[in-house]
TORZANU-963127 format. One line per field, with one value per residue (C-alpha): residue number from 1; residue in three letters; x, y, z. Coordinates in nm, 4 decimals, decimal comma. Example, Ala and Ser with C-alpha at 12.3 -4.5 7.8 and 13.67 -1.06 7.14 Angstrom:
num	(1/2)
residu	(ALA/SER)
u	(1,2300/1,3670)
v	(-0,4500/-0,1060)
w	(0,7800/0,7140)
//
This chain:
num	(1/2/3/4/5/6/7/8/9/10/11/12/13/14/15/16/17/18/19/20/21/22/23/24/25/26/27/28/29/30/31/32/33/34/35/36/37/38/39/40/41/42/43/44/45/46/47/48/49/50/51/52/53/54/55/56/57/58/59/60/61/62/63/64/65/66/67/68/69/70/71/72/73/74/75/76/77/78/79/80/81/82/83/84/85/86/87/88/89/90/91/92/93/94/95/96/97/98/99/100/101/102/103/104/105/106/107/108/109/110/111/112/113/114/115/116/117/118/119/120/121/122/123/124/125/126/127/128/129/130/131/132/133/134/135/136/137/138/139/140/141/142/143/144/145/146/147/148/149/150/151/152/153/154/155/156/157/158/159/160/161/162/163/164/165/166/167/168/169/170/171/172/173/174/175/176/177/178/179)
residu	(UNK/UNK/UNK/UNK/UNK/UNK/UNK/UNK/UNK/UNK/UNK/UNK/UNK/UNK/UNK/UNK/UNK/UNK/UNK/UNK/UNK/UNK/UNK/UNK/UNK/UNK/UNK/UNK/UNK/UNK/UNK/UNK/UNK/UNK/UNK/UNK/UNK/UNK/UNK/UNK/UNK/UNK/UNK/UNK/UNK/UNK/UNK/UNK/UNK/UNK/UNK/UNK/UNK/UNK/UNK/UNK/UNK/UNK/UNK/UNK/UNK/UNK/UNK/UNK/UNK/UNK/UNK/UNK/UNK/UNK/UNK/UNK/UNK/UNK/UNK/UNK/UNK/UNK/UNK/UNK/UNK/UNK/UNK/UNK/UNK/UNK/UNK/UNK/UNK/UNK/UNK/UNK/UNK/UNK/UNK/UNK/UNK/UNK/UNK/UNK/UNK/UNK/UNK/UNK/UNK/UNK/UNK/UNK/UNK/UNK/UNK/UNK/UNK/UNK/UNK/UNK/UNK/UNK/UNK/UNK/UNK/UNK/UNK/UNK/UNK/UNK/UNK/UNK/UNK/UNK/UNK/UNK/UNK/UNK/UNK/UNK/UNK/UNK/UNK/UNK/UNK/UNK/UNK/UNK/UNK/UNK/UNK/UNK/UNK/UNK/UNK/UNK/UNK/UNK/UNK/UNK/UNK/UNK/UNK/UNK/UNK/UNK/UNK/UNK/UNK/UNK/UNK/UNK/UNK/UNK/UNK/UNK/UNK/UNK/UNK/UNK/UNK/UNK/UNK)
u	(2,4427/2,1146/2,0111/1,7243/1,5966/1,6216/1,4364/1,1976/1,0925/1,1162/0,8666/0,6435/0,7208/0,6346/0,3250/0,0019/-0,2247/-0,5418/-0,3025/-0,1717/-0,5039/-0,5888/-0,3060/-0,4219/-0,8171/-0,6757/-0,5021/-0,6344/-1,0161/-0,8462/-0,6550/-0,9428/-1,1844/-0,8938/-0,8287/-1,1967/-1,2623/-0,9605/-1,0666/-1,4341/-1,5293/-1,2225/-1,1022/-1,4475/-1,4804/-1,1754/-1,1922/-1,5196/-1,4437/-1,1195/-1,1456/-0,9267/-0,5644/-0,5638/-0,7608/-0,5245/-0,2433/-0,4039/-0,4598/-0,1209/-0,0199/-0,2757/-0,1587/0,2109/0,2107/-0,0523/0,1531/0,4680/0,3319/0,1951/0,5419/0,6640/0,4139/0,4470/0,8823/0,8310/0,5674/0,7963/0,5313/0,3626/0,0232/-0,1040/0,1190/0,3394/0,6246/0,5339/0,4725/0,8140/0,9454/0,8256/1,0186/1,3231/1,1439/1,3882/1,1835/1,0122/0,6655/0,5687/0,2866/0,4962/0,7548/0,5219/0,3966/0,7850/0,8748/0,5692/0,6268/0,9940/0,9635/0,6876/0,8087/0,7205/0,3883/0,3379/0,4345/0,1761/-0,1054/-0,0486/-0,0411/-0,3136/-0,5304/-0,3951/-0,1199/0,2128/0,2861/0,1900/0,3680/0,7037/0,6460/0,6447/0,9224/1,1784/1,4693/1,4967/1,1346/1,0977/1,3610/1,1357/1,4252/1,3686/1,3384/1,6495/1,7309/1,5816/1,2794/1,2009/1,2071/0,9667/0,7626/0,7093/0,6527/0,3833/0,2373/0,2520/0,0985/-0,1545/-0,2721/-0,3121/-0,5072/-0,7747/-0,7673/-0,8792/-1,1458/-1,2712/-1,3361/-1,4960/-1,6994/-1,8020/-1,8945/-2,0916/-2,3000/-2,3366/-2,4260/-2,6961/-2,8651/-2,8862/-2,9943/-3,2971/-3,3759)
v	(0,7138/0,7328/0,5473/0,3361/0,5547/0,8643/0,6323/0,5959/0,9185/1,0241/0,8308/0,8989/1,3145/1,2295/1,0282/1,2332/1,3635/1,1407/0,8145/0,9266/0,9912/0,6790/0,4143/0,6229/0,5910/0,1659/0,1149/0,2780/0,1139/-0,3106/-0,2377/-0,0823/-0,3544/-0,6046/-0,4437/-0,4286/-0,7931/-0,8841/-0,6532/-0,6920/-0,9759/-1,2379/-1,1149/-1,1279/-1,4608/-1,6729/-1,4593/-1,5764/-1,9794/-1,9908/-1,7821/-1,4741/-1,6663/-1,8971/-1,7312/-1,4209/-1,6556/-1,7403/-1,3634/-1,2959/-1,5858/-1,4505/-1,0833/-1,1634/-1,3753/-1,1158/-0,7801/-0,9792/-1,0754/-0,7592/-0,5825/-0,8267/-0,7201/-0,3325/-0,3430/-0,6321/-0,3144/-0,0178/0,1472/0,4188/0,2858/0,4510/0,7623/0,6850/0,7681/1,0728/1,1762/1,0429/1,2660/1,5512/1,4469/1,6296/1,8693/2,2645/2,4399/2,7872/2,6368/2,7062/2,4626/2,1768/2,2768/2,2855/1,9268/1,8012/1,9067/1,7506/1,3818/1,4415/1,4488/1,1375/0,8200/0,6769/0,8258/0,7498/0,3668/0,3407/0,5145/0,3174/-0,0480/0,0794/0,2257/0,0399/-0,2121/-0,3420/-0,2878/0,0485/0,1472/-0,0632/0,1201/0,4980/0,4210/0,2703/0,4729/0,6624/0,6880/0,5389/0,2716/-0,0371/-0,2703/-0,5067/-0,5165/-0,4184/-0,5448/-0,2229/-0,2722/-0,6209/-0,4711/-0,2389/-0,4847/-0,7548/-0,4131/-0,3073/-0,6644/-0,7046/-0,4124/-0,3965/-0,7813/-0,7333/-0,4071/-0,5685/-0,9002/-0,7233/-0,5062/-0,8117/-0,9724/-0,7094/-0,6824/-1,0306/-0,9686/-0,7144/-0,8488/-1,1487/-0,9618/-0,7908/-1,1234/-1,2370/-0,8879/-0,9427/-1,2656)
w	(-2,1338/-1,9849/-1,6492/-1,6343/-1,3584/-1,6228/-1,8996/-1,6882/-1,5802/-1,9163/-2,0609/-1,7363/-1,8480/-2,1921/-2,1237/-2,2319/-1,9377/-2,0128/-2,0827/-1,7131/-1,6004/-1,7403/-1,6060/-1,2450/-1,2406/-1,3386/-1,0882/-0,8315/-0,9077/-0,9565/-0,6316/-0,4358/-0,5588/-0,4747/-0,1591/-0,0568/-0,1308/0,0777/0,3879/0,3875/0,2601/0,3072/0,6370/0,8359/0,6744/0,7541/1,1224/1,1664/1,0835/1,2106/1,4912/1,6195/1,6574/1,3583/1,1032/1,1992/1,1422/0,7963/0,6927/0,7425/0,5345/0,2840/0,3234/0,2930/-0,0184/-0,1827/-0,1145/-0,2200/-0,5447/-0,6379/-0,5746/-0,7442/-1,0703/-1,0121/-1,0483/-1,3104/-1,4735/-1,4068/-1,4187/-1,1241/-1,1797/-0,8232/-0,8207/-0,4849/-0,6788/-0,8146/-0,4593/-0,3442/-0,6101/-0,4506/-0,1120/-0,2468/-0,4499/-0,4425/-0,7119/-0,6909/-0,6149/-0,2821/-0,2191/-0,4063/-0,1534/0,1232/0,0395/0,0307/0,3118/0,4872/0,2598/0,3633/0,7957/0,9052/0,8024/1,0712/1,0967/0,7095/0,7760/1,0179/0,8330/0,5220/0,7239/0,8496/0,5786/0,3003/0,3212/0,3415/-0,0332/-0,0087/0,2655/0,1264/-0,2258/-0,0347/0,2051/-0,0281/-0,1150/-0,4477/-0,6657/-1,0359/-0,9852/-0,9799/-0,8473/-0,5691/-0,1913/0,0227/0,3711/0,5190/0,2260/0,4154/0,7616/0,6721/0,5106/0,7518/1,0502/0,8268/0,7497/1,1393/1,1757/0,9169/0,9798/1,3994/1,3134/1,0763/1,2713/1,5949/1,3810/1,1754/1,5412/1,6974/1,3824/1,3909/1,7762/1,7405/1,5163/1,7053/1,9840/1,8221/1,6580/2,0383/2,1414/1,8749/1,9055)
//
C-alpha cells in the first residue's frame, strides 16, 4: 500500500520539467507580488497612521491571519509550489553526489539560523513550511509547528515594524530638511 507521502512525491518525480518549472516561476511571482504589497506598501502605511505600537499591533494581526491562511491553502494544495520541500528533501540526502551532499549537510545544521533568516527575509509561513518535520506531507501544524510560528511571526513583525518606522522617519526628516 502506498503512503500518501510516497503518492506524493511520485507525482512531483513524474511531473515534466517545464510543468515544474512552471508551478515554480507561479508561485514564486503571486507570493513575491503578495509579499511586496504587504511589506512595502501596507506596512509603511498602517505604521505611518497608526503609529509604531498600534499599527505594529495591527500588522501582526494582519501577518498572522495571512501566513495562517496561506498554509492553510499550500497543505489543502499538496502541492511544493515554491520548492521548500524539495530542499528539505535534500536535508537527509546519502547519495553519491557530492555537491547535493554538500548542500544537505549545510540545510541539515542551522535551524536556528534558517528560522531567523526566513522571519526575516520572508515570513512566518516560510520559515514554518522549512522547519516542519518530514517534506511532502502537507498535514497540519504540530505543537512544535506553532512554536515556531508565532517566534517567527514575533520576529518577522518587530523586524519590519522597526524598519517601516525608521523608513517613515527618515523621510520625514528629509521633507523638513528641504523645506
Amino acid at each position: 500500500m502506498q503512503t500518501e507521502v510516497s503518492k506524493t512525491n511520485s507525482v512531483a518525480k513524474q511531473m515534466p520539467l517545464k510543468n515544474r518549472i512552471a508551478e515554480l516561476a507561479t508561485g514564486h511571482t503571486v507570493t513575491y507580488a503578495i509579499d511586496a504589497s504587504f511589506d512595502y506598501l501596507l506596512y509603511p502605511f498602517v505604521i505611518y497612521k497608526l503609529g509604531l505600537i498600534k499599527g505594529g499591533i495591527v500588522m501582526i494581526g494582519l501577518a498572522a491571519v495571512a501566513n495562517i491562511l496561506t498554509l492553510k491553502f499550500y497543505d489543502w494544495s499538496k502541492r511544493d509550489w515554491l520548492g521548500i520541500e524539495a530542499i528539505k528533501g535534500l536535508k537527509d540526502y546519502e547519495g553519491s553526489n557530492r555537491m547535493a551532499r554538500l548542500f544537505s549537510w549545510l540545510v541539515s545544521k542551522g535551524d536556528v539560523a534558517a528560522m531567523l533568516f526566513l522571519s526575516i527575509k520572508e515570513d512566518a509561513f516560510r520559515a514554518v513550511i522549512y522547519m516542519r518535520h518530514g517534506s511532502h506531507q502537507y498535514n497540519g501544524m504540530s505543537r512544535r509547528d506553532w512554536k515556531i510560528f508565532l517566534t517567527s511571526l514575533m520576529i518577522a513583525n518587530v523586524y519590519w515594524t522597526l524598519a517601516a518606522y525608521m523608513g517613515i522617519s527618515l523621510v520625514e526628516w528629509l521633507c523638513g530638511v528641504v523645506a
